[in-house]
Structure formats: structure tokens, C-alpha cells
N, C-alpha and C positions, 0 to 999 in steps of 0.2 A: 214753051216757056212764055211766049207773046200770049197765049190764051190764058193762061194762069192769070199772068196779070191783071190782059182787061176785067177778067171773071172778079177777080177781087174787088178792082176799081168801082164797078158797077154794082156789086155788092155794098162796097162801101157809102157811096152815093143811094143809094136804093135804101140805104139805113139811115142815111141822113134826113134824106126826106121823108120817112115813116117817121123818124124823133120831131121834126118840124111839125108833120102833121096831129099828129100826139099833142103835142104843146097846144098847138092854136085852140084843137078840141078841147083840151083842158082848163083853159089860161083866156082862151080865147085873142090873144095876141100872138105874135110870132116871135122868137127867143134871139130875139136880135136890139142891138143897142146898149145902151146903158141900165141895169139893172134897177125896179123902181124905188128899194130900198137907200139905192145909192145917189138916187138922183137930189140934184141942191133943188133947197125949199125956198130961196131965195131970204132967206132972216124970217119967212113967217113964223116957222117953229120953236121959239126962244125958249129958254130956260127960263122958268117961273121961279123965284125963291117963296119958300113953306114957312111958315113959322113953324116951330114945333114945342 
């Protein structure tokens, strides 16, 4: 039963870091942190009003 589990554990970890490794190759950052979508612009980004 003790081996099951390590087998999985290591498993699971051993998938984590091939998705990490994946990412940086891809993205070239690592999948940690605040998301760059969600990060604050600090007011640069205002809304512009259009005429129309």
C-alpha cells in the first residue's frame, strides 16, 4: 500500500514539473504568480470616451 502511494506521489510531481517545464518552453515564464491579464495597470489604461 506504502508503495502505491509513493508511486503516485512521484508520479504526480513528475507531471507537475513536465506542465512547469511545458509552460516556460512555451510562455517562456513560469505559471506562477499573478496572472498578466489580471495584473493592475496602475490608471495607465483609462477609458477613452468616442464620439459617435
Amino acid at each position: 500500500m506504502t508503495s502505491k502511494l509513493k508511486r503516485g506521489a512521484f508520479a504526480l510531481v513528475g507531471l507537475l514539473a513536465v506542465a512547469f517545464a511545458v509552460h516556460y518552453a512555451l510562455f517562456g515564464s513560469l505559471p506562477l504568480g499573478k496572472p498578466e491579464l489580471l495584473k493592475d495597470d496602475d490608471g495607465e489604461s483609462e477609458w477613452k470616451e468616442v464620439d459617435a
